[in-house]
C-alpha positions in Angstrom: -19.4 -14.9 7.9 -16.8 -12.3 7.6 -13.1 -13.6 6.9 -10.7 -10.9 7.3 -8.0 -11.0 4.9 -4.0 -9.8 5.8 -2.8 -7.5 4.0 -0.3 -8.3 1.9 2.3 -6.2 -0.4 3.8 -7.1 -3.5 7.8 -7.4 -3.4 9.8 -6.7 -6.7 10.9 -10.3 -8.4 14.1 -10.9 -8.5 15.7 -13.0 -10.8 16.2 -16.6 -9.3 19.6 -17.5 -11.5 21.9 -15.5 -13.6 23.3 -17.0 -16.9 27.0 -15.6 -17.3 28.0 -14.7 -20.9 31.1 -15.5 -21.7 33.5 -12.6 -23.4 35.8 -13.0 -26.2 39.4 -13.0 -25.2 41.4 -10.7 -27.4 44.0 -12.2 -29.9 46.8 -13.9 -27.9 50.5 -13.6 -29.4 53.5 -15.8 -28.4 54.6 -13.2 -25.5 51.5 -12.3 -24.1 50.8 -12.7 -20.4 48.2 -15.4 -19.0 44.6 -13.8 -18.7 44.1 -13.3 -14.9 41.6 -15.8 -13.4 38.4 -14.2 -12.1 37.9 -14.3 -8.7 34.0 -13.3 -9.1 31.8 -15.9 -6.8 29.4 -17.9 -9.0 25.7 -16.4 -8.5 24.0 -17.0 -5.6 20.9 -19.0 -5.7 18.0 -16.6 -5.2 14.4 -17.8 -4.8 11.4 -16.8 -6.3 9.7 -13.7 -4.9 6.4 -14.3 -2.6 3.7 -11.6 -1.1 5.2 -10.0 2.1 2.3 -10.3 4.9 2.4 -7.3 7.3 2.2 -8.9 10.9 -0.7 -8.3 13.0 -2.6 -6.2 10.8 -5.8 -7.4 8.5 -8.4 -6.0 6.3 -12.4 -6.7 5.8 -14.7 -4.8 3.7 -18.4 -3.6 5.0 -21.5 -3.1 2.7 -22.7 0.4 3.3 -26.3 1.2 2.9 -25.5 4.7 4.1 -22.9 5.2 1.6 -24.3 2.7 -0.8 -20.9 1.0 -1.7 -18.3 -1.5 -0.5 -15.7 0.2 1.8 -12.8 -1.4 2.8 -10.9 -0.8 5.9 -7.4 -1.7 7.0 -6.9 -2.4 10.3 -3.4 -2.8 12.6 -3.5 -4.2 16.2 -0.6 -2.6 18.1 2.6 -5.0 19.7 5.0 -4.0 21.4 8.3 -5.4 19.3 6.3 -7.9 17.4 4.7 -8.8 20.7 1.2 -8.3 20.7 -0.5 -6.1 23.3 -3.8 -7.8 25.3 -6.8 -5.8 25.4 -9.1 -4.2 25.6 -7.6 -0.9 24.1 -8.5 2.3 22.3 -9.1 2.8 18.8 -7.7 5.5 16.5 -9.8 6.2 13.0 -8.5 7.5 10.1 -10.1 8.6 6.7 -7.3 8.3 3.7 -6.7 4.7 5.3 -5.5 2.4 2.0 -2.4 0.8 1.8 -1.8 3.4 -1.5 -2.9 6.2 0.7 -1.4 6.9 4.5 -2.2 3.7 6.2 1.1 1.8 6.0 3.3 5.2 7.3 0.9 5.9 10.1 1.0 1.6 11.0 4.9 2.3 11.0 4.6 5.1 13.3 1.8 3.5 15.7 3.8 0.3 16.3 7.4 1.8 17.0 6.1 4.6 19.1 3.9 1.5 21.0 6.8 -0.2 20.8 9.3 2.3 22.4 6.5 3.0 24.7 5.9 7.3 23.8 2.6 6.6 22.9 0.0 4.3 24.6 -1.0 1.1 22.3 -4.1 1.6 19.7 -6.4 -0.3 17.5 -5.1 1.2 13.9 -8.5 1.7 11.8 -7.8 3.2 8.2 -10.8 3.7 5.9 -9.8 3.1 2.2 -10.5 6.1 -0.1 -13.4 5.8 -3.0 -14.5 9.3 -3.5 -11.7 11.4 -1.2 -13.4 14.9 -2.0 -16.9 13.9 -1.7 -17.1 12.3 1.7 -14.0 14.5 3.6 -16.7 17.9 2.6 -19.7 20.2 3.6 -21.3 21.6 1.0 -20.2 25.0 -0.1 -21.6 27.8 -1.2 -17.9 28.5 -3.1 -18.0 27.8 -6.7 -13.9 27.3 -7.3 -14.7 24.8 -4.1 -18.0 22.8 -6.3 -15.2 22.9 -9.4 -12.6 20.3 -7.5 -14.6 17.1 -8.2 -17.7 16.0 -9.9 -19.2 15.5 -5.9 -18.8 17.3 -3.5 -20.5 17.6 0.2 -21.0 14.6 1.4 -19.5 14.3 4.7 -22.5 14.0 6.9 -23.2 10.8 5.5 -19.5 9.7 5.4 -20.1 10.8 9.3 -22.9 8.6 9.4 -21.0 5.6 7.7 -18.3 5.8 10.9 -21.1 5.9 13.1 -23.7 3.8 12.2 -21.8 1.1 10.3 -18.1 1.6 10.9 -17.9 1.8 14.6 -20.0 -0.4 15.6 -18.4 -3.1 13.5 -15.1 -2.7 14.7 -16.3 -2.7 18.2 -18.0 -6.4 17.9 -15.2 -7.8 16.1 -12.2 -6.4 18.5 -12.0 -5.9 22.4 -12.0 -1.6 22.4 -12.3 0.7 25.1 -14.9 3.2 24.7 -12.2 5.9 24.1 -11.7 6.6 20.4 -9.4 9.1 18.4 -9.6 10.4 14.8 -6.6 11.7 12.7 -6.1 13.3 9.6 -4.6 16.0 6.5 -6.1 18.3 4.7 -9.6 17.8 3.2 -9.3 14.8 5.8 -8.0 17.3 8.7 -10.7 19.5 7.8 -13.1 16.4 8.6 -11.5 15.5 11.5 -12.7 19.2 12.7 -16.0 19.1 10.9 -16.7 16.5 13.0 -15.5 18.3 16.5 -18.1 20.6 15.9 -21.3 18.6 14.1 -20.7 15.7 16.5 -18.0 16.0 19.0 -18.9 13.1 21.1 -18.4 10.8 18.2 -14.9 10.7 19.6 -12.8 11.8 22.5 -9.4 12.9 20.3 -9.1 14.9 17.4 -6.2 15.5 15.4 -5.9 17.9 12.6 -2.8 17.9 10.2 -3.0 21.6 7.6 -6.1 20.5 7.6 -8.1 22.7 4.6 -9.7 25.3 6.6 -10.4 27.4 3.5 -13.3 25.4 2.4 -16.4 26.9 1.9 -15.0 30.7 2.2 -13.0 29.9 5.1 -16.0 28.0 6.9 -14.2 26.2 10.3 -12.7 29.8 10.9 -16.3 31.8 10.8 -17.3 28.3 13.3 -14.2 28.8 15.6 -15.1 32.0 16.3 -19.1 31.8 17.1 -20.6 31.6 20.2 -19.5 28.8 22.9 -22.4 29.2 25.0 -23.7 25.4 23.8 -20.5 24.1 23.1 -20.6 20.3 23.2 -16.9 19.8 22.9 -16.6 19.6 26.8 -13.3 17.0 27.3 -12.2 16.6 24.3 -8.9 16.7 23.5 -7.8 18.4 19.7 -4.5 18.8 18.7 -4.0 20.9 14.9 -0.6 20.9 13.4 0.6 22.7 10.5 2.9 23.8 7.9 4.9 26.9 6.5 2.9 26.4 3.5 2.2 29.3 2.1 -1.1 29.2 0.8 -2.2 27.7 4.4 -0.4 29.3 7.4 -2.2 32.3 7.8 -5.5 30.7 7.7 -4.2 28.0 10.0 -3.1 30.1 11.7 -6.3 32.0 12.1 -8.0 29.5 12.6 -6.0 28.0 15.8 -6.0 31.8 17.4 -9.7 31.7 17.2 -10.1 27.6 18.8 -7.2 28.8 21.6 -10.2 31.4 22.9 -13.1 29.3 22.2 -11.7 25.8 24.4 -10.5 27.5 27.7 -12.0 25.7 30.2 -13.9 23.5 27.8 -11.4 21.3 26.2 -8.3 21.1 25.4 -6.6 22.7 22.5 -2.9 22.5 21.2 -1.5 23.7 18.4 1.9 23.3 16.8 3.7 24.9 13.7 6.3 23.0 11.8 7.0 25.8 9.3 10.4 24.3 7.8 7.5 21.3 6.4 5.3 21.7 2.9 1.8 20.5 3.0 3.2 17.8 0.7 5.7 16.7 3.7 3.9 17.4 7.4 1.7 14.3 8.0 4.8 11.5 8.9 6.2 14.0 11.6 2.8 15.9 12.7 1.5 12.5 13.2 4.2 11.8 14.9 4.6 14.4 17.4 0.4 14.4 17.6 0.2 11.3 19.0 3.4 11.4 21.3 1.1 14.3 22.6 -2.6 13.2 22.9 -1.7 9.9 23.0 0.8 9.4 25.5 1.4 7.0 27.7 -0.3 7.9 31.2 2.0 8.8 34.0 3.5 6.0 35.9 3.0 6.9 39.3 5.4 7.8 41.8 8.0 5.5 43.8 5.6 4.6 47.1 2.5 6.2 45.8 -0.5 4.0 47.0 
């Protein structure tokens, strides 16, 4: 049987009394004034420190025969101001998913923007990291690329883990919709697109933040700009958002000219530049404006319409 688990974070002890040292009073003489009286309250009583539980939001692990490890995925179901939303709903995946990673900023943004009702409500799914740079990669024919980490290349299976293993399990144990989105930055945007072209029905939304379209001697741009003629991204909705970085624009850049030509009248493409934001500092407010954007709400419809 599988128990999920909430996740819990650690709050900093604080000291449950304070001891108050007296200080010496200086020598007194015959004319000296009275020492004032302190007016400082006596301590408060503070109690001891316990694990803060963050509401409606739990964590399981899955044994992967595809990846051949334990993988352990965070997951947050959406309220609207702590009250939870009934189902069934969509699900929104995303790789760098540990609570030491980008899983508890993303949470924050998925339940105020639920909350204030710009984006429509989601089942939060964030896979926790073991080997970041094997399973967000192709295999390359670049040597500086091989020189990153010990492994490189492995995201077809990672692919495989989401869906063979992933997906299915989070679709028996909550109520989901058959819409699904994925979202993520840099080695993890570039996986995000990866996956539009190996296997773009593996989910309807993709969402790209700087993601690291150099890989592989600029790969994704060389794919962007191939031939359409069997493109299987028909209705798919992908949204790439990126920085003034430097190192990054102009491939970015590059990169969204090429998928701007490629997607008319196969799917829809938007891209947005944030140049005043480093690659260290896009995600919060990509993310952000990402999902207020392929995530919105659906229009209410008008006053009298039947």
């Amino acid at each position: 049987m599988r128990f999920p688990r909430a996740i819990c974070l650690t709050m900093a002890v604080m000291s449950a009394s304070c001891t108050h040292v007296p200080i010496a009073a200086p020598d007194s003489s015959a004319d000296a004034a009275p020492a004032p009286q302190s007016t400082r309250p006596l301590a408060t009583r503070v109690s001891p420190a316990v694990p803060l539980v963050l509401a409606h939001a739990e964590s399981f692990t899955i044994e992967s025969t595809i990846l051949n490890e334990t993988r352990r995925i965070n997951v947050l179901l959406p309220t609207v101001y702590g009250v939870p939303v009934d189902g069934p709903l969509p699900t929104l995946y995303m790789p760098d998913g540990g609570l030491d990673e980008d899983f508890l900023h993303i949470a924050g943004l998925v339940q105020i923007l639920v909350s204030n009702g710009t984006m429509r409500p989601v089942i939060l799914v964030g896979v926790e990291n073991t080997q970041r740079r094997r399973d967000m990669t192709r295999p390359t024919d670049s040597a500086e690329d091989r020189a990153i980490a010990p492994v490189v290349g492995g995201s077809a299976a990672f692919r495989g883990f989401f869906r063979d293993e992933l997906m299915p399990a989070v679709r028996e144990r909550y109520r989901c919709t058959t819409e699904a989105s994925i979202v993520g930055e840099s080695l993890a945007g570039l996986f995000v697109l990866e996956t539009l072209f190996e296997e773009p029905e593996l989910f309807q939304n993709y969402i790209a933040v700087d993601p690291s379209v150099w890989w592989n001697n600029n790969g994704l741009i060389r794919a962007a700009k191939g031939s359409a003629a069997a493109d299987r991204t028909r209705g798919c909705s992908v949204m790439v958002v990126t920085s003034g970085e430097p190192s990054m624009a102009q491939l970015n850049a590059e990169y969204a000219a090429a998928m701007e030509i490629r997607c008319r009248g196969v799917c829809t493409f938007v891209h947005k530049e944030l140049p005043a934001e480093s690659h260290a500092t896009i995600y919060h407010p990509a993310a952000m404006a990402a999902f207020r954007t392929v995530l919105a709400p659906a229009p209410k419809p008008a006053a009298g319409a039947k």
